[in-house]
KOLLUMMAR-719712 format. One record per residue: residue in three letters; x, y, z of N, C-alpha, C in turn. Coordinates in steps of 0.02 Angstrom, whole numbers. Example, Ala and Ser with C-alpha at 12.3 -4.5 7.8 and 13.67 -1.06 7.14 Angstrom:
2
   residuo      nc1      nc2      nc3     cac1     cac2     cac3      cc1      cc2      cc3
       ALA      660     -284      390      615     -225      390      660     -165      390
       SER      642     -112      354      684      -53      357      645        2      394
This chain:
291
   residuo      nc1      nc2      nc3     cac1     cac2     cac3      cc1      cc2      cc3
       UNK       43      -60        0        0        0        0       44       62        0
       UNK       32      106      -45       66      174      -45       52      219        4
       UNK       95      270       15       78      347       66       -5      351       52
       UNK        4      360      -12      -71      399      -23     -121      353       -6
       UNK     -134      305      -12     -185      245        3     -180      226       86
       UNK     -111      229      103     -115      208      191     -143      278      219
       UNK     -154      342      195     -151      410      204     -262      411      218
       UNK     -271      384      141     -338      390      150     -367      333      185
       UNK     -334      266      202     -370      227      266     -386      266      335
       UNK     -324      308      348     -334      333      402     -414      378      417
       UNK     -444      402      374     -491      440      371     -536      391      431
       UNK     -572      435      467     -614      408      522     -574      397      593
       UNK     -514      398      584     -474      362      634     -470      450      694
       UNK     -455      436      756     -440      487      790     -381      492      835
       UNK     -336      557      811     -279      580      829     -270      610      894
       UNK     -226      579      938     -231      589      997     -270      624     1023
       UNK     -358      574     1024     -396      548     1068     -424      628     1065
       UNK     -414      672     1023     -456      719     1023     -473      752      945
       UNK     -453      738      896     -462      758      823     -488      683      779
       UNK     -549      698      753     -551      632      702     -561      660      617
       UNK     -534      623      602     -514      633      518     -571      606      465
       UNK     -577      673      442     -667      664      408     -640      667      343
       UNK     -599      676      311     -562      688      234     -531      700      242
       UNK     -495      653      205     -405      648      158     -433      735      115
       UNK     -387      798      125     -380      856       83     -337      825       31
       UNK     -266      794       56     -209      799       -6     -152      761       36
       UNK     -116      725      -15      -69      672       15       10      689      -16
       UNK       47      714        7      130      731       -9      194      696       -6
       UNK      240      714      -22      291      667      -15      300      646       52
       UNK      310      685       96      301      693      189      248      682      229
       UNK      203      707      204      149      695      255       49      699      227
       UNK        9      705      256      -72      702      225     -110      740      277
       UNK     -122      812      235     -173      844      271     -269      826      271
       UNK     -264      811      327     -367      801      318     -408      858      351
       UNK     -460      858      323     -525      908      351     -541      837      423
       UNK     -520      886      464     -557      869      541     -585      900      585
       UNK     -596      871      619     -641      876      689     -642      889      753
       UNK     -640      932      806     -590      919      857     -661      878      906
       UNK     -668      851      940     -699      786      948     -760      828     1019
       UNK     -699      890     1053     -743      906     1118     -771      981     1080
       UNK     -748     1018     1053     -749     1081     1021     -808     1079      970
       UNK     -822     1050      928     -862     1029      854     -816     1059      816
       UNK     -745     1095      842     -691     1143      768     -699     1111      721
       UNK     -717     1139      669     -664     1120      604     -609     1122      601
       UNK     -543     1082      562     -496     1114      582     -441     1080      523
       UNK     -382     1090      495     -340     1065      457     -287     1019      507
       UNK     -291      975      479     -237      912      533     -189      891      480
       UNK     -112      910      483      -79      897      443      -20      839      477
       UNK      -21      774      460        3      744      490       82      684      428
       UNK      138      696      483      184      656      448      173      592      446
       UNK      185      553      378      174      494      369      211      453      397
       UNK      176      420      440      194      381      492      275      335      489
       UNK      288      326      416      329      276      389      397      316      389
       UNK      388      390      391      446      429      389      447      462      442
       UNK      424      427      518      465      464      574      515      411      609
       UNK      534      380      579      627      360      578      676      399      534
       UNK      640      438      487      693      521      474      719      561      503
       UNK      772      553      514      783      653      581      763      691      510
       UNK      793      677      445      771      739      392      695      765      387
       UNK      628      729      396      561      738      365      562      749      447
       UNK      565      724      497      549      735      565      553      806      572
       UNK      631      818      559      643      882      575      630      938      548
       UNK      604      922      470      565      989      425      504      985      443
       UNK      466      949      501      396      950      506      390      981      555
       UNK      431      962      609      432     1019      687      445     1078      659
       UNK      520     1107      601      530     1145      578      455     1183      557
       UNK      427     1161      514      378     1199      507      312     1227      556
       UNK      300     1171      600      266     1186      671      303     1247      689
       UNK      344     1253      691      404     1341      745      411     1371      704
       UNK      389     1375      648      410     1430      603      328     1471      591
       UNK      257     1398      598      197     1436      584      178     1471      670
       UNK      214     1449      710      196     1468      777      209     1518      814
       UNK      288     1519      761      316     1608      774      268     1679      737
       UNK      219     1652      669      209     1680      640      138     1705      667
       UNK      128     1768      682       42     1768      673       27     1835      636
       UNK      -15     1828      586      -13     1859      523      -83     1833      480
       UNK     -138     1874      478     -172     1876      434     -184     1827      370
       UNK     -110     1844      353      -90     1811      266      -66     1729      284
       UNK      -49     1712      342      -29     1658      351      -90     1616      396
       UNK      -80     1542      361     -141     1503      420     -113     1480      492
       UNK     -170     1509      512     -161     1498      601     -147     1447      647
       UNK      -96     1436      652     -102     1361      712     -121     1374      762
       UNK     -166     1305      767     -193     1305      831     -180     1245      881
       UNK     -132     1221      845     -121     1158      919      -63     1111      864
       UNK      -13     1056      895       22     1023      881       53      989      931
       UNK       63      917      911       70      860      949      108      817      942
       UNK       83      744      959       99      687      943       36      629      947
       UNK       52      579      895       -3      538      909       14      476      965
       UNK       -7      458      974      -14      375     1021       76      345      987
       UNK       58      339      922      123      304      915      188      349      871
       UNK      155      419      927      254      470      922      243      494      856
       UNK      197      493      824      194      539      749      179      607      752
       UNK      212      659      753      196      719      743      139      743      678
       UNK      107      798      740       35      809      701       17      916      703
       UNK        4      938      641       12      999      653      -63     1022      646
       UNK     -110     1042      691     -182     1091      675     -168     1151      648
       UNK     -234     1197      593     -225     1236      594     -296     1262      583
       UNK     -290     1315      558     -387     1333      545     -406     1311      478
       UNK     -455     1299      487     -491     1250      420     -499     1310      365
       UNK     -482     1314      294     -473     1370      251     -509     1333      204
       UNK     -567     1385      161     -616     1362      115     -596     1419       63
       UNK     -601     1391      -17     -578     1426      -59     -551     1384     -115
       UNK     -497     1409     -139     -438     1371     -188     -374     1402     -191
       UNK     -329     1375     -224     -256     1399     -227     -251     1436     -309
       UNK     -176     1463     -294     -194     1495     -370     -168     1438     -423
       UNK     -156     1378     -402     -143     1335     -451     -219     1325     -503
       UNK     -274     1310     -474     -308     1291     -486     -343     1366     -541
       UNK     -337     1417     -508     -357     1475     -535     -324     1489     -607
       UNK     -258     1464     -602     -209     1470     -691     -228     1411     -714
       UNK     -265     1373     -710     -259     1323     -754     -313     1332     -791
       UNK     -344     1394     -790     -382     1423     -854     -342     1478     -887
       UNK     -295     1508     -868     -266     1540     -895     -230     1605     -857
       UNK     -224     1655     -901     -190     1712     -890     -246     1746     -820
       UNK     -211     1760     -764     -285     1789     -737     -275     1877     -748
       UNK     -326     1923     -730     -335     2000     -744     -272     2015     -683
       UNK     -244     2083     -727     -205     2129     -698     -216     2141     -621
       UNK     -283     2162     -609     -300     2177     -558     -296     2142     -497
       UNK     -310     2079     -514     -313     1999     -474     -245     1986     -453
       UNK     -189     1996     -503     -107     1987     -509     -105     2011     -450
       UNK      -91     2101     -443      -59     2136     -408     -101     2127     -353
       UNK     -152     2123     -346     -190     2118     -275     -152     2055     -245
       UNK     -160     1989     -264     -126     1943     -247      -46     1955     -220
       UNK      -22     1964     -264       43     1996     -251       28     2031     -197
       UNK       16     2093     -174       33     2144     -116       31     2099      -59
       UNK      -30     2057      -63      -27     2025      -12       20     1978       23
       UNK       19     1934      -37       81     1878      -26      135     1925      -20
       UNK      142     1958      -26      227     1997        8      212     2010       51
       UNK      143     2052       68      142     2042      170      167     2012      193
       UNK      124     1947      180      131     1893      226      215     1875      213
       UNK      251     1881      163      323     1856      169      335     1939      207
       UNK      363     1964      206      369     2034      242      392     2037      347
       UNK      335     2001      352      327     1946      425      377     1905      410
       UNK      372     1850      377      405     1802      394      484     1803      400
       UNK      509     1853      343      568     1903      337      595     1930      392
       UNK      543     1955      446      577     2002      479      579     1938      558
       UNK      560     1889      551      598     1848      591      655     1806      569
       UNK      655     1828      499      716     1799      486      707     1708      451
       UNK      620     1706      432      621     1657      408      612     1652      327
       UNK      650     1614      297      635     1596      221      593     1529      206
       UNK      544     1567      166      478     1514      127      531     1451       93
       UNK      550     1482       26      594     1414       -2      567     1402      -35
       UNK      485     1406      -43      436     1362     -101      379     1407      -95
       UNK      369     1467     -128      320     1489     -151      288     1476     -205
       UNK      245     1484     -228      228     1415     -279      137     1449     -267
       UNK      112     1420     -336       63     1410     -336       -4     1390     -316
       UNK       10     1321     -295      -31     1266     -240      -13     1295     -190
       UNK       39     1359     -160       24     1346      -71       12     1435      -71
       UNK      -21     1443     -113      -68     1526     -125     -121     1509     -129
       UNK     -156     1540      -69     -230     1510      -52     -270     1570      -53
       UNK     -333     1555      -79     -365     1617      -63     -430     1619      -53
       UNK     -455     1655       20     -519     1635       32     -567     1697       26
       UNK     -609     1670      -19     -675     1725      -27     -689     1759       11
       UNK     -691     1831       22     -707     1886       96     -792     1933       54
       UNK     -840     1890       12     -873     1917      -14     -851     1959      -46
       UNK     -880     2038      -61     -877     2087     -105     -803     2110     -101
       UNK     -777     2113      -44     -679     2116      -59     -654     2051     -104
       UNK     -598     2086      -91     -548     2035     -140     -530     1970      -88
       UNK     -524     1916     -114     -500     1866      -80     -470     1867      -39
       UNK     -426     1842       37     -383     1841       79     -336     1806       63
       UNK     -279     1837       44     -222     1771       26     -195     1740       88
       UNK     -189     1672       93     -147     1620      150      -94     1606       99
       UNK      -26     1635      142       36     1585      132       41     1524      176
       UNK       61     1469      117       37     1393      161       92     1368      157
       UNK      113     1315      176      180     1259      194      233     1289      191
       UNK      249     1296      271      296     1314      282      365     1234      282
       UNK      347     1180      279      383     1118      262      448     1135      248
       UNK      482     1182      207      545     1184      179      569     1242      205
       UNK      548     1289      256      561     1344      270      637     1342      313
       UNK      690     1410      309      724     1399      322      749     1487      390
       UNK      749     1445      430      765     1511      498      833     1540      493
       UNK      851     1601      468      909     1618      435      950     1632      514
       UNK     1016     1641      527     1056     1662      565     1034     1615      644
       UNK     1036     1560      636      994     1536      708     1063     1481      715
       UNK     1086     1490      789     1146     1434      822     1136     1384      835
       UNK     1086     1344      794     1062     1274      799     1121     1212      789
       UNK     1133     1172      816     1181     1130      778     1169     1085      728
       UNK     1114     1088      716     1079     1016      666     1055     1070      591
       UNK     1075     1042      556     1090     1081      506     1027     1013      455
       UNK      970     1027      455      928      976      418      922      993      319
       UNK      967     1045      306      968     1062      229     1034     1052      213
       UNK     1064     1002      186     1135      979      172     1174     1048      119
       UNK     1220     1061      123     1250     1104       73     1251     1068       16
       UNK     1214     1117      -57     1217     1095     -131     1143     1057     -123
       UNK     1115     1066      -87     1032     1020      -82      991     1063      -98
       UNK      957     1046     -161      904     1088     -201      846     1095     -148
       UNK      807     1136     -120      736     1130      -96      681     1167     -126
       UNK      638     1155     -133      579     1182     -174      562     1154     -224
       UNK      514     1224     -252      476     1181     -330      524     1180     -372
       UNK      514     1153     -424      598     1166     -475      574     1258     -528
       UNK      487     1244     -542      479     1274     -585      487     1363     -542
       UNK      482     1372     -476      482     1439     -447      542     1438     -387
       UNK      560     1396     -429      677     1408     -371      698     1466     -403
       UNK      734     1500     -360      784     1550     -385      843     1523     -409
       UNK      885     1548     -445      930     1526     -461      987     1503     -407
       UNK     1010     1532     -357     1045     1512     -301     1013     1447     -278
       UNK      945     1439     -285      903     1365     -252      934     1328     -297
       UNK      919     1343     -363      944     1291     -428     1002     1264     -420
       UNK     1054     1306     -403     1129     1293     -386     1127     1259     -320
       UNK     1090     1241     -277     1108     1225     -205     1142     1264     -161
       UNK     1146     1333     -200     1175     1394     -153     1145     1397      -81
       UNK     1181     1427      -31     1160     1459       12     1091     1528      -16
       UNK     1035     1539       33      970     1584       -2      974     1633       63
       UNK      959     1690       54      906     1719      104      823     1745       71
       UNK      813     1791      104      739     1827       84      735     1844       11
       UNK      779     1866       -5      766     1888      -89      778     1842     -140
       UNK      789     1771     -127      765     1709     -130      686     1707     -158
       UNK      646     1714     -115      578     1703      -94      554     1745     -133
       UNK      600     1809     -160      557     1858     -198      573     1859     -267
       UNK      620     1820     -282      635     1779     -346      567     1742     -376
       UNK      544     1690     -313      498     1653     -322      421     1679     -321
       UNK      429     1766     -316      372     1790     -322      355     1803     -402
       UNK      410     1811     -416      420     1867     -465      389     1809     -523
       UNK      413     1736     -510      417     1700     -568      330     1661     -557
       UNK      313     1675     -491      238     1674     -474      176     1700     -514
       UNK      213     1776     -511      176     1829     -544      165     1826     -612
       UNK      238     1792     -644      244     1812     -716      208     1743     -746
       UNK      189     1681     -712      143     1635     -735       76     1669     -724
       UNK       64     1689     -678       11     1707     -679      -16     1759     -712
       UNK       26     1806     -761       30     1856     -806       17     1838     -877
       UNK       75     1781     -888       79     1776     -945       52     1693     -981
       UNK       52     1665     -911        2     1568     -921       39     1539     -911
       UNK       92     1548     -917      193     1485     -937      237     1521     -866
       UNK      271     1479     -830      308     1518     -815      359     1556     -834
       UNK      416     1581     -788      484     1607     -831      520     1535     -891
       UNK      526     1490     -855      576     1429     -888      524     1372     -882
       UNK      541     1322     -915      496     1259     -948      550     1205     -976
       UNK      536     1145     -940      586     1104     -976      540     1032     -950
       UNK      542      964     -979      508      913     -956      566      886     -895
       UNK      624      882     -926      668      871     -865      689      918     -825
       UNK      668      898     -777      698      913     -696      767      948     -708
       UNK      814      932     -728      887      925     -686      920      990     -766
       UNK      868      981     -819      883     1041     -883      844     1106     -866
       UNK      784     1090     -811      763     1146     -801      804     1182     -746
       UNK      829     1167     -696      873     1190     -648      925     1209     -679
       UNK      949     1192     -732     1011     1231     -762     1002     1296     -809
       UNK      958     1289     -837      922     1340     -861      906     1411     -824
       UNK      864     1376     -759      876     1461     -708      926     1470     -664
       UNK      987     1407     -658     1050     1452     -625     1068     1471     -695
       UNK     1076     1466     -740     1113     1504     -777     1104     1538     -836
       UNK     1034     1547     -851     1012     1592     -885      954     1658     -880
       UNK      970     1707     -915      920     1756     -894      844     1748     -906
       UNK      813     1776     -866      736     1754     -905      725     1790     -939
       UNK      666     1761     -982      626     1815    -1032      584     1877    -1006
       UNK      593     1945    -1032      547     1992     -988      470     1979    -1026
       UNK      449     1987     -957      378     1990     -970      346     2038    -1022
       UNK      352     2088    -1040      342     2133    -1074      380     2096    -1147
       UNK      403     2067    -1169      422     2038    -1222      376     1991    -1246
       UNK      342     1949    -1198      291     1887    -1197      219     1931    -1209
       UNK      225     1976    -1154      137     1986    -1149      138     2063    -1165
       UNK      161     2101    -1216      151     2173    -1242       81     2197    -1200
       UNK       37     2167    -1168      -26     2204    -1164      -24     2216    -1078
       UNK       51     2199    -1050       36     2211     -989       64     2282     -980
       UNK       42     2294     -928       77     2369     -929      137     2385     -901
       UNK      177     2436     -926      274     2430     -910      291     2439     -849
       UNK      248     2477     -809      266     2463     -727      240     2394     -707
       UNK      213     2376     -707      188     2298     -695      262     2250     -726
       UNK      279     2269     -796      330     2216     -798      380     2230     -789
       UNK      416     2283     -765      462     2331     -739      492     2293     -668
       UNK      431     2289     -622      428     2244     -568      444     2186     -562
       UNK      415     2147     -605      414     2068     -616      473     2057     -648
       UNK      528     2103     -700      570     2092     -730      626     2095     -676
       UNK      626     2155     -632      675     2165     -568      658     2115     -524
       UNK      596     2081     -501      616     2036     -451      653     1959     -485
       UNK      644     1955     -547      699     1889     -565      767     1916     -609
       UNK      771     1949     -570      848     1965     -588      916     1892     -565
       UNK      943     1888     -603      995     1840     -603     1023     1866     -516
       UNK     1078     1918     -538     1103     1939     -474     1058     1969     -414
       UNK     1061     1942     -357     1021     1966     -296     1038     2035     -283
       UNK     1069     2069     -301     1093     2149     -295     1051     2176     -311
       UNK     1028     2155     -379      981     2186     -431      912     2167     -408
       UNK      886     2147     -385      834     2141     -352      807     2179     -315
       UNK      739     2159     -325      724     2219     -239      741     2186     -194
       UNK      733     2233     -146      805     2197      -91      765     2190      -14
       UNK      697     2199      -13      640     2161       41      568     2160        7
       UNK      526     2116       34      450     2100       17      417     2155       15
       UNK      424     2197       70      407     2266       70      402     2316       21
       UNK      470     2316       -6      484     2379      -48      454     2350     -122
       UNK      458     2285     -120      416     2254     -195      353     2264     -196
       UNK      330     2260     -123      253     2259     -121      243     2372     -135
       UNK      271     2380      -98      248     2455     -111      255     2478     -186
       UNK      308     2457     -226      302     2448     -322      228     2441     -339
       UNK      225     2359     -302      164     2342     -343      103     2382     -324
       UNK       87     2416     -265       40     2443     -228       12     2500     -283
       UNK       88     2531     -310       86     2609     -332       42     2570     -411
       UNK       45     2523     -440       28     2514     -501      -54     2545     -505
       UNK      -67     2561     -461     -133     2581     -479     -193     2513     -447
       UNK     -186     2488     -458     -240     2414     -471     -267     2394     -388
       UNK     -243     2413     -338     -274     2388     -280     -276     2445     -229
       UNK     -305     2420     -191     -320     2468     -130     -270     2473      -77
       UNK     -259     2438      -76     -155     2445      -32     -121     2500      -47
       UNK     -132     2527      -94      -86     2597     -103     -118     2657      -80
């Protein structure tokens, strides 16, 4: 039986004796989040739990607590809320959070190009929420599509959630356990910065690499780079420039790709150089109420 199949037996079952698992949401390389229950409360609630078979990992062990202390340090609007984390009966670490109704923007591009307006609104936000995470000094690593959530607020614009923090990395911290090996790729392949591509050492403007190349799928339908293999696409964005947006999509407008062209800049110099100062760019474009 696979992750994913031992993942959805579990459904019905209850996690230390106070959460029961009403739906398998989604099953990962690490672990399977379900829509649950908290048993005394009636909560709804997100139960993201490591697959049982990989807590003889210190590596998946330790990116899962990792991410428990990284969403626990965080409290932020743009980010989902924890509300409790554990262990089960048999020592499996288990992370709650608040139950989020909506979709991701994966699901939203897979019709296509979405409106200008939608872009930059999205954007301001998701740099909030990285903005926070920045100023404790933590890096996302995998911004990405699927973990841009966004929940309907009626007649406003959606609420963006930055989600999985799994790969996140606590910059300047005297830890001795070093769970990201030097030259170890982490993230998506298609929204790595080039330093990710290389297995470089990253900080924050990392993350805003991975905005930039966020934005420009979501601008233009494709991302920056495209390759079927893995290991030709990683060479491609350590070592080549991307295409400007404004070359692809003439109908966007030149401050819009002005932005998106400076945050995937090869060299991190050339970049904007915090979430902040990208988000206040995008604010000024006109298109949202943040400015």
């Amino acid at each position: 039986m696979d992750s994913e199949a031992k993942a959805q037996a579990r459904v019905g079952s209850v996690i230390d004796g106070r959460y029961q698992l009403t739906r398998l949401l989604g099953s990962g390389a690490s672990g399977a989040v379900y829509d649950a229950t908290h048993r005394y409360t009636n909560r709804r609630v997100a139960l993201k739990l490591l697959h049982p078979e990989l807590n003889d990992s210190r590596e998946h062990v330790g990116r899962f607590l990792r991410e428990v202390r990284a969403m626990s340090a965080l409290t932020h609007p743009g980010v989902a809320a924890i509300l409790d984390a554990g262990r089960t009966e048999e020592d499996v670490p288990y992370l709650v959070t608040e139950f989020l109704e909506g979709s991701d923007m994966a699901e939203l591009m897979d019709d296509g190009p979405l409106a200008h307006p939608e872009v930059v609104d999205i954007g301001v936000q998701l740099l909030d929420a990285l903005a926070a995470a920045h100023a404790l000094n933590i890096v996302h690593r995998d911004v990405k599509p699927d973990n841009v959530f966004l929940v309907p607020r009626g007649t406003q614009t959606p609420q963006v959630k930055l989600l999985d923090f799994g790969v996140a990395k606590r910059l300047n911290t005297n830890s001795s356990v070093n769970l990201t090996a030097a030259g170890t790729t982490v993230g998506t392949p298609h929204y790595m910065s080039p330093e990710q591509a290389r297995g470089d050492a990253v900080d924050h403007r990392s993350d805003l690499w991975s905005v930039g190349a966020l934005l420009f799928h979501a601008l233009s339908g494709e991302p920056p780079f495209d390759d079927p293999r893995t290991h030709r696409l990683l060479m491609r964005i350590a070592t080549e420039a991307p295409p400007s947006l404004g070359a692809l999509c003439p109908n966007v407008p030149i401050e819009l790709v002005q932005i998106v062209d400076k945050a995937l800049e090869v060299d991190v110099e050339r970049r904007w150089q915090s979430a902040a100062e990208m988000a206040n760019a995008l604010a000024l474009c006109g298109y949202t109420s943040f400015h």
